[in-house]
BAFI-3210 file (N, C-alpha, C; in Angstrom, 3 decimals, decimal comma, padded with zeros to 6 digits):
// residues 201
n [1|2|3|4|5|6|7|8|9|10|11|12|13|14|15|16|17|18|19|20|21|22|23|24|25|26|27|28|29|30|31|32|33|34|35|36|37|38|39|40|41|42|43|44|45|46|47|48|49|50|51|52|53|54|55|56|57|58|59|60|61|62|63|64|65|66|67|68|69|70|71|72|73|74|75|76|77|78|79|80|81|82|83|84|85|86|87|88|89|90|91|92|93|94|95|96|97|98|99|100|101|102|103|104|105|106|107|108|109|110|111|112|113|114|115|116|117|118|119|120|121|122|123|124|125|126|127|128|129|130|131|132|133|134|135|136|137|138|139|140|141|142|143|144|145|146|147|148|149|150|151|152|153|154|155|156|157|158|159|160|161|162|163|164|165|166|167|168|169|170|171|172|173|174|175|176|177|178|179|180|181|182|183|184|185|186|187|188|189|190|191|192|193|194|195|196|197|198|199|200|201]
n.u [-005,924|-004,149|-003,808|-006,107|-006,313|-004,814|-005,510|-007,975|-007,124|-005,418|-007,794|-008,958|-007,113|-006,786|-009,560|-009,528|-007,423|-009,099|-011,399|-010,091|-008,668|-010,871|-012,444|-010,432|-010,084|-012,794|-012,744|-010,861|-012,470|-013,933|-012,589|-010,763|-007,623|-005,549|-006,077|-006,863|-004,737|-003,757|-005,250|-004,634|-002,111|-001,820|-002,987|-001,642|001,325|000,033|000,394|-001,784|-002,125|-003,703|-004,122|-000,999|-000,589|-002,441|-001,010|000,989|000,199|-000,507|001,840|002,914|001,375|001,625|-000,888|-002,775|000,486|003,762|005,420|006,879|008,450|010,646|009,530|007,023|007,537|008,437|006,533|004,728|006,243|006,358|003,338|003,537|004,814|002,819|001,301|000,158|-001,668|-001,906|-000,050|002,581|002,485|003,073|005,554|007,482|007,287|008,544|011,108|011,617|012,199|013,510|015,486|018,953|021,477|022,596|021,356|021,242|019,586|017,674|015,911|014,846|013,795|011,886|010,489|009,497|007,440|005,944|004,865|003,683|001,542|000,362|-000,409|-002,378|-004,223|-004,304|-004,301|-002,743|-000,231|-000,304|-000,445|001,789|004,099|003,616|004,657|007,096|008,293|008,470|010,003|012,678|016,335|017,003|014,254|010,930|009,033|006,957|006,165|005,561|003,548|001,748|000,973|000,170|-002,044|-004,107|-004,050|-005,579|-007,768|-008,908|-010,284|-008,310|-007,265|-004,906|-003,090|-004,866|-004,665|-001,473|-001,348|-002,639|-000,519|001,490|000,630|000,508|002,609|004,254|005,023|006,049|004,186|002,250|002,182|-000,632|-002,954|-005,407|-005,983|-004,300|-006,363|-008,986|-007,730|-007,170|-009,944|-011,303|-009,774|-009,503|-012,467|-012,617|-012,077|-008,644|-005,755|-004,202|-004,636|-006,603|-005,654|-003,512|-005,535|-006,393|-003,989]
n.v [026,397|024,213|023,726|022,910|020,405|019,243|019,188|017,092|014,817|014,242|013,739|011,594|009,623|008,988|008,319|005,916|004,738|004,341|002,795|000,641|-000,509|-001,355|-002,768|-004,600|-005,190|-006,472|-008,769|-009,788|-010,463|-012,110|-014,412|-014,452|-014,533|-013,907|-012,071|-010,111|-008,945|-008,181|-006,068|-004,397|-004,129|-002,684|-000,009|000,822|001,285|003,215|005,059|005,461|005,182|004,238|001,291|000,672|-000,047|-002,224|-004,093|-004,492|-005,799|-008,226|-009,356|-009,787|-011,604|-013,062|-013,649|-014,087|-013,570|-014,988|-014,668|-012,530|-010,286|-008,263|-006,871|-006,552|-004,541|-002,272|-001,499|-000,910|001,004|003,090|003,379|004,405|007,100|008,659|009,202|006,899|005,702|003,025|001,942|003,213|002,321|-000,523|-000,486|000,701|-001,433|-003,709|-002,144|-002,825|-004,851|-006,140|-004,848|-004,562|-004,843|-002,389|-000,081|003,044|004,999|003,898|002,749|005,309|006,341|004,356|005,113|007,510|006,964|005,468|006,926|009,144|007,262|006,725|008,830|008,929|007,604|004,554|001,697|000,126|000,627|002,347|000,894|-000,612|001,290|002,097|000,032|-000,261|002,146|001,755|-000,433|000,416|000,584|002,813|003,798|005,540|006,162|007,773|008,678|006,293|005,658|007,379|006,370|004,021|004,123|005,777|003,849|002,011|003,426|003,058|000,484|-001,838|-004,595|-005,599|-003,069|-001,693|-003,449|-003,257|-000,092|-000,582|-002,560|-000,104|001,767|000,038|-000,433|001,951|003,230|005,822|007,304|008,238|005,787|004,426|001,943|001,618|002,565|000,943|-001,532|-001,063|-000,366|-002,905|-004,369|-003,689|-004,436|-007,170|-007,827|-007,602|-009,412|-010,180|-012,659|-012,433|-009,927|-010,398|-012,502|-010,599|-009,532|-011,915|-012,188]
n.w [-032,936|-033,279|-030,456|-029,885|-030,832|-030,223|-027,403|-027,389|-028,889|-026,613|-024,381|-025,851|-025,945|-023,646|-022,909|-023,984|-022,461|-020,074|-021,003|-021,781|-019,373|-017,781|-019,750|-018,726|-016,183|-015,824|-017,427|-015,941|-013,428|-014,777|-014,802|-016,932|-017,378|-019,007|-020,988|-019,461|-018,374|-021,365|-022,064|-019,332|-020,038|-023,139|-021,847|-019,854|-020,956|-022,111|-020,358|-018,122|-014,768|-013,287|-015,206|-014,529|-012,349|-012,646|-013,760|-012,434|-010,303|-012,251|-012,919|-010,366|-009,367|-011,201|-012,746|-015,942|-017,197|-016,852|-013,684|-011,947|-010,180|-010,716|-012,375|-012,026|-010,145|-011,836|-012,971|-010,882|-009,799|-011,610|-012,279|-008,869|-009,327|-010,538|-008,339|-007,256|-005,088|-003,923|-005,365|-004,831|-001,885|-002,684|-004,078|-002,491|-000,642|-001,868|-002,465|000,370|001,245|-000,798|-001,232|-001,656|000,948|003,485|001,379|001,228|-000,091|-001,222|000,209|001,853|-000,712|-000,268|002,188|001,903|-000,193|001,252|003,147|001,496|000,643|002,859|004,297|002,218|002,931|003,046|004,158|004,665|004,512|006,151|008,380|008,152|008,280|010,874|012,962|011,485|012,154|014,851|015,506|014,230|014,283|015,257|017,281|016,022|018,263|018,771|016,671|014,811|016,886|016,323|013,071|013,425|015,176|013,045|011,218|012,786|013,174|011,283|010,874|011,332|012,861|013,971|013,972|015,832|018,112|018,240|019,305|021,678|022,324|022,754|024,631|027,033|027,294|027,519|025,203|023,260|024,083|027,159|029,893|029,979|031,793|031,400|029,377|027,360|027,930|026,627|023,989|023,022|024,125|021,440|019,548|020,046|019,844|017,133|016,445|016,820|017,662|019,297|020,852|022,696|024,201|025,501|026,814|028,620|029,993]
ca.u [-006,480|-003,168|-003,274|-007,680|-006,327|-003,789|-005,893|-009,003|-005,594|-005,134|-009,157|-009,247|-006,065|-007,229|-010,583|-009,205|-006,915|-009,852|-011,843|-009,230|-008,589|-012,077|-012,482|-009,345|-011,502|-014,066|-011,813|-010,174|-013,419|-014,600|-010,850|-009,844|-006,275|-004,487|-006,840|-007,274|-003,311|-003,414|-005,862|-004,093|-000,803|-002,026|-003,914|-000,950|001,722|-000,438|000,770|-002,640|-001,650|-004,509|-003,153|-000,004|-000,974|-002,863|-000,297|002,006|-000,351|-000,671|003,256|002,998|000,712|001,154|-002,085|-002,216|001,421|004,139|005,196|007,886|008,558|011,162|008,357|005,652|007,957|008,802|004,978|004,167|007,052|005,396|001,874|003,682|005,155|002,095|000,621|-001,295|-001,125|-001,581|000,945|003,476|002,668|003,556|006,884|007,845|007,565|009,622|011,982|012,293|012,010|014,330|017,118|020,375|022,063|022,682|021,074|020,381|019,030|016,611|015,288|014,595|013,062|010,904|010,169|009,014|006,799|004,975|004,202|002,647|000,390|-000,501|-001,414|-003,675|-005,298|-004,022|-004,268|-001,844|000,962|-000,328|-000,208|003,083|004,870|003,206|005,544|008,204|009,055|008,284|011,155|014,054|017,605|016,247|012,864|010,608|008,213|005,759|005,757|005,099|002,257|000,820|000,311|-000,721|-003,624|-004,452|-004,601|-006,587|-009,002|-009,581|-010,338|-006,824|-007,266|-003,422|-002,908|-004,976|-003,259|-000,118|-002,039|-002,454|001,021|002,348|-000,053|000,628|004,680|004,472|005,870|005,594|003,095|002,716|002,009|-001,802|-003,284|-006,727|-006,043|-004,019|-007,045|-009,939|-007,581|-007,362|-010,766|-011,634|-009,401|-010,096|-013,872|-012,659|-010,701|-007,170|-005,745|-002,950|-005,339|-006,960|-004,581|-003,230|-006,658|-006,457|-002,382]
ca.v [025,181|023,364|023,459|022,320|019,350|018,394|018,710|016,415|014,047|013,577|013,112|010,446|008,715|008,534|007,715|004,659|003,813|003,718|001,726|-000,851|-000,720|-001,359|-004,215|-005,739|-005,388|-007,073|-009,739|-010,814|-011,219|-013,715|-015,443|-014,488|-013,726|-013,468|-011,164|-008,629|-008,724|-007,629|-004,985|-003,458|-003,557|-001,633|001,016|000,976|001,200|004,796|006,165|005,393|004,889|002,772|-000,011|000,674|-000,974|-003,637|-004,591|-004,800|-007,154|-009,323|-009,802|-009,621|-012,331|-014,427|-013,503|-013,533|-013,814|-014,985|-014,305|-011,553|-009,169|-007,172|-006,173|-006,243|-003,398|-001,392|-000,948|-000,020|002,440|003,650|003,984|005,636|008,524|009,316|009,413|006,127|005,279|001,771|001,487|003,873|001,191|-002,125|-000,090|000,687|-003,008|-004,247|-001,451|-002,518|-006,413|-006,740|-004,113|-005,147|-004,498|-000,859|000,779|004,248|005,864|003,175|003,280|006,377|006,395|003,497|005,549|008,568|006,298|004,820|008,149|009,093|006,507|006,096|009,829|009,144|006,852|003,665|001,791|-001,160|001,636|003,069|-000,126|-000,917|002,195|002,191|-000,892|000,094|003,311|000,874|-001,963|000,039|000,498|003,960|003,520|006,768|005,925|008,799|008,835|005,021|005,670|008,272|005,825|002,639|005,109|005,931|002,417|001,500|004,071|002,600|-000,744|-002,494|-004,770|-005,755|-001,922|-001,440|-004,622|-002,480|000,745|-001,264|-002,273|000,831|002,102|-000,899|-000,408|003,488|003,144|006,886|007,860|008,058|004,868|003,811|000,256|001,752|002,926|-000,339|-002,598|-000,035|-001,070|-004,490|-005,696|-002,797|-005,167|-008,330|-007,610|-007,450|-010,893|-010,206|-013,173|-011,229|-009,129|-012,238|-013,720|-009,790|-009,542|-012,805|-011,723]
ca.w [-033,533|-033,076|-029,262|-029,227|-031,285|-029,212|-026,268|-028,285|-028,849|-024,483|-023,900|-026,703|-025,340|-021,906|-022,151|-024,671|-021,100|-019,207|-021,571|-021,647|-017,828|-017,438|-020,058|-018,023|-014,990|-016,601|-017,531|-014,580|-012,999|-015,184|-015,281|-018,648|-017,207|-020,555|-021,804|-018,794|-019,224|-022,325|-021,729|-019,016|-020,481|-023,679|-021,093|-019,353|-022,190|-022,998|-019,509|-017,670|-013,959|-013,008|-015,334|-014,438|-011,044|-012,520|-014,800|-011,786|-009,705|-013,189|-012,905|-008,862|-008,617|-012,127|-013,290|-017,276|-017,412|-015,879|-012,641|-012,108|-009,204|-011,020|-014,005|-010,796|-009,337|-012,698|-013,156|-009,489|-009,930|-012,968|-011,420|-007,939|-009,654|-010,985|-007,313|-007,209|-003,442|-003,955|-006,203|-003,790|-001,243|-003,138|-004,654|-000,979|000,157|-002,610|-002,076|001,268|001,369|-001,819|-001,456|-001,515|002,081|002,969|000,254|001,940|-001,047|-001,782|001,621|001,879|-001,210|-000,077|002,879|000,925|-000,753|001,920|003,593|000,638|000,569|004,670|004,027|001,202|003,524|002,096|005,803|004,804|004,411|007,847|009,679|007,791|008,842|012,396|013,065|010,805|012,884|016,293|015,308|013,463|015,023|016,108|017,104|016,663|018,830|018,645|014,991|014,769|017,184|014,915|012,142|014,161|015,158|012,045|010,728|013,596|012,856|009,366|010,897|011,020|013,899|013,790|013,945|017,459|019,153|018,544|020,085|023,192|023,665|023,052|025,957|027,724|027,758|027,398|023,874|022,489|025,414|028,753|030,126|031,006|031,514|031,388|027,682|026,763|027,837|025,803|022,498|023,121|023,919|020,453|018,693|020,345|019,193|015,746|016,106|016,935|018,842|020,212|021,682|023,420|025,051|026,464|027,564|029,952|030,600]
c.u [-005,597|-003,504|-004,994|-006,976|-005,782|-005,079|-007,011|-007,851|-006,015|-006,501|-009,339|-008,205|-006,398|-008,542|-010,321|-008,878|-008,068|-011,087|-011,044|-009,213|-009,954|-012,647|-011,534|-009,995|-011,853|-013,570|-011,624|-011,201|-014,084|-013,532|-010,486|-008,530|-005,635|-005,023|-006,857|-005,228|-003,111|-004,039|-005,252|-003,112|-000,732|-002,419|-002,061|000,905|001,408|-000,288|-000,552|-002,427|-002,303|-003,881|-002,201|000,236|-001,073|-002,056|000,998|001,412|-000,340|000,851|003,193|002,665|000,847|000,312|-001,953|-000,678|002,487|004,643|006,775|008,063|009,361|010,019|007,559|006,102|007,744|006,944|004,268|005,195|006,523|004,081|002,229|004,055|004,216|001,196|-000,420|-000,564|-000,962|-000,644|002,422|003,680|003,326|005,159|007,838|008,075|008,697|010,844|012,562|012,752|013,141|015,542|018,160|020,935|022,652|022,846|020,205|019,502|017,403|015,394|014,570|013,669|011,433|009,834|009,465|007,636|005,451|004,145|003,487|001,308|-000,478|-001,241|-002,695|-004,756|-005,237|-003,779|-003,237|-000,031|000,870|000,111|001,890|004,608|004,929|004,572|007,345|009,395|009,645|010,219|012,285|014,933|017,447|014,949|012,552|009,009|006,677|005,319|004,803|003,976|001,110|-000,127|-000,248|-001,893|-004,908|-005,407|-005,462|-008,045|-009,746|-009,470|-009,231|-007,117|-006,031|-003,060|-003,343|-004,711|-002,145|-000,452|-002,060|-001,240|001,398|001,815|000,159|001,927|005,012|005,476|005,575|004,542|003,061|001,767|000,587|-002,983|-004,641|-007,296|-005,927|-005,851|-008,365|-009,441|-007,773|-008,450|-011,192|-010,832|-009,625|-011,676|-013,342|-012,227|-009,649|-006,875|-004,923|-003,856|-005,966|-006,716|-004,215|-004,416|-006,588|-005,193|-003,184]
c.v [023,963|022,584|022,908|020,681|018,618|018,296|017,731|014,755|013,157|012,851|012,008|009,709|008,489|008,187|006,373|003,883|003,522|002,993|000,236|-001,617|-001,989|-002,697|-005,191|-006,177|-006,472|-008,386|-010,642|-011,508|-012,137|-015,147|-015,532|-013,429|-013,020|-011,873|-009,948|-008,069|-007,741|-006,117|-003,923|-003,370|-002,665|-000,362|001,560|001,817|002,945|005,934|006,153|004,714|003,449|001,446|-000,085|-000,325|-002,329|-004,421|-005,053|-005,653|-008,404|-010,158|-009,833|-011,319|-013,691|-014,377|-013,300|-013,836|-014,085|-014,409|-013,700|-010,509|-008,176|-006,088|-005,799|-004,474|-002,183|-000,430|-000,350|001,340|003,621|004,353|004,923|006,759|009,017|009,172|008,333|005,000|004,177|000,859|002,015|002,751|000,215|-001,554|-000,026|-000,786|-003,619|-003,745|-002,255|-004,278|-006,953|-005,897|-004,696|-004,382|-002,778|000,009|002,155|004,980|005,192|002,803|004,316|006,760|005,625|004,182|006,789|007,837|005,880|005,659|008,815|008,494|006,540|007,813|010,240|008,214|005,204|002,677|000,378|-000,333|002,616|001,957|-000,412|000,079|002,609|000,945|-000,748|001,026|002,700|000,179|-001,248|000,329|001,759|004,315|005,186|006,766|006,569|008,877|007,486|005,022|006,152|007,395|004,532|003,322|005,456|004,862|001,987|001,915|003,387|001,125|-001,912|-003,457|-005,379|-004,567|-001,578|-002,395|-003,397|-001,364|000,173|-001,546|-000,437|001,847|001,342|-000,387|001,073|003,630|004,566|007,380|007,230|006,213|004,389|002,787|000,730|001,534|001,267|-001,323|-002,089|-000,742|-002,293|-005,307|-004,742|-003,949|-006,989|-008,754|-007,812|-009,159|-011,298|-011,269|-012,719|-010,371|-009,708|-012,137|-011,849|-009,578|-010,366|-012,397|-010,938]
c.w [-033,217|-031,723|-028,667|-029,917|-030,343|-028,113|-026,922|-028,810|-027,257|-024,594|-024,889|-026,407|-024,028|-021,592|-023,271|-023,137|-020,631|-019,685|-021,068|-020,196|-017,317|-018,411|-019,694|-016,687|-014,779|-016,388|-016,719|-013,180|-013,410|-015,741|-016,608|-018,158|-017,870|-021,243|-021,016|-018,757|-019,865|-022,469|-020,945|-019,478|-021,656|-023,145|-020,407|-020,270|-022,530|-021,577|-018,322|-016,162|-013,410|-013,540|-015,227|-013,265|-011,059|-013,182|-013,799|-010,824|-010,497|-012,736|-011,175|-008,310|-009,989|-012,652|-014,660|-018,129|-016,575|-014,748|-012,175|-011,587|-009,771|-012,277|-013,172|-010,225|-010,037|-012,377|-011,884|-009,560|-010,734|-012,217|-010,258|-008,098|-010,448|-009,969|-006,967|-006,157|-003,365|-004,060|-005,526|-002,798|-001,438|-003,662|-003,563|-000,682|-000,768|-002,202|-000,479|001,930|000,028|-002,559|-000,750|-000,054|002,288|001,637|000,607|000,946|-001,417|-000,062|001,921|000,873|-000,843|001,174|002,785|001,066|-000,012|002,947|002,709|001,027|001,659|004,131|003,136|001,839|003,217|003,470|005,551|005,328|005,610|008,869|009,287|008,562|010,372|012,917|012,023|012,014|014,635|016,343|014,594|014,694|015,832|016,093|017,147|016,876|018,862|017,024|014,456|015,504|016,481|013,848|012,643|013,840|014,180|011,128|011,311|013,415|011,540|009,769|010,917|012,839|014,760|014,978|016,166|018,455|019,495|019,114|021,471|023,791|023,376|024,335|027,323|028,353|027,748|026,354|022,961|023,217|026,316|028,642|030,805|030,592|030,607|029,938|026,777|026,191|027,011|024,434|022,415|023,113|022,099|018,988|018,573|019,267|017,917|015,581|016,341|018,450|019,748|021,155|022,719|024,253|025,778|027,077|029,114|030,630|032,118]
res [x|x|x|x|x|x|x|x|x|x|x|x|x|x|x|x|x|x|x|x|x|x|x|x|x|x|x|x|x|x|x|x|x|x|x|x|x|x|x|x|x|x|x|x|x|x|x|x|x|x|x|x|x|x|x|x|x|x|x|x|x|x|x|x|x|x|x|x|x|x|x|x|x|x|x|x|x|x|x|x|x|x|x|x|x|x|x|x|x|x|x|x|x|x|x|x|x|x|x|x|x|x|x|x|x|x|x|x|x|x|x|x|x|x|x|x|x|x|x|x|x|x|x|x|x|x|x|x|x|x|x|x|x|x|x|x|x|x|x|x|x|x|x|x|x|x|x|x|x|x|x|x|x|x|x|x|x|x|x|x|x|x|x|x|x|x|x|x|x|x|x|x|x|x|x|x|x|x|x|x|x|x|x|x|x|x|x|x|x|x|x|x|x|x|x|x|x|x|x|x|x]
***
């Protein structure tokens, strides 16, 4: 009896979060900042990952309240250890845009993080890491191709620019134009002026 209550307990605490979530939603689409705020930060507050997110865009972006990357982070931290790719993503960028100078641990973590996410399909955290792996002090070229690819596939037209050079310059595969110029006009088509301009090159 103890252990039906308790569970009758969880399902009435979590479908409260996603009430709230969901009148924060609501909210922020009809610009009542303060209010979708407050919404997710009670939702959030009860362990509910979703607002854990939104509660870290509110503070991310100023929305509701003021405007505060270290509170933006806590709450994406919050939401990524409870697997919410989005939120893995934006914890990662902070991590990696606002750590203090060799901080291997926090790196690494950030790097965790963002493999997570590209694997959940999360294509900002594919394109991100596609170029990540490209540009560090030891490039790993094949790996960084991997997730370009990826991103590209999911529409990233950034993503298949960088597919082209790395075909172009034999960056992580063999080297052929044929391929290059296939991504390029694929991204071109989408818009990319980079892609353009290697087009006329």
């Amino acid at each position: 009896l103890e252990e039906a209550a308790f569970q009758l307990q969880q399902i009435f605490r979590i479908d409260i979060s996603i009430a709230l979530n969901i009148l924060g939603i609501e909210s922020m689409r009809a610009g009542h900042y303060r209010i979708a705020y407050t919404c997710f930060k009670l939702a959030a507050d009860r362990g509910y990952s979703k607002a854990q997110f939104n509660v870290g865009l509110c503070y991310e972006h100023g929305r509701g309240t003021e405007k505060d990357l270290e509170k933006a982070a806590f709450y994406y931290y919050r939401a990524a250890s409870s697997c919410h790719p989005m939120a893995q993503y934006r914890y990662a960028r902070y991590l990696l845009c606002h750590r203090p100078e060799n901080e291997w641990d926090r790196h690494q973590k950030a790097v965790t993080f963002l493999e997570q996410a590209a694997m959940a399909g999360i294509t900002e955290a594919q394109a991100y890491l596609g170029v990540f792996y490209m540009r560090g002090l030891q490039p790993k070229e094949k790996r960084g191709l991997k997730y370009l690819l990826l991103a590209a596939k999911n529409g990233d037209a950034q993503s298949r620019y960088h597919v082209g050079v790395c075909y172009e310059k034999g960056l992580g595969v063999q080297q052929n134009l044929a391929e290059a110029m296939r991504h390029y006009r694929q991204s071109a088509a989408a818009g990319n002026r980079n892609s353009r301009e290697r087009l006329r090159v």
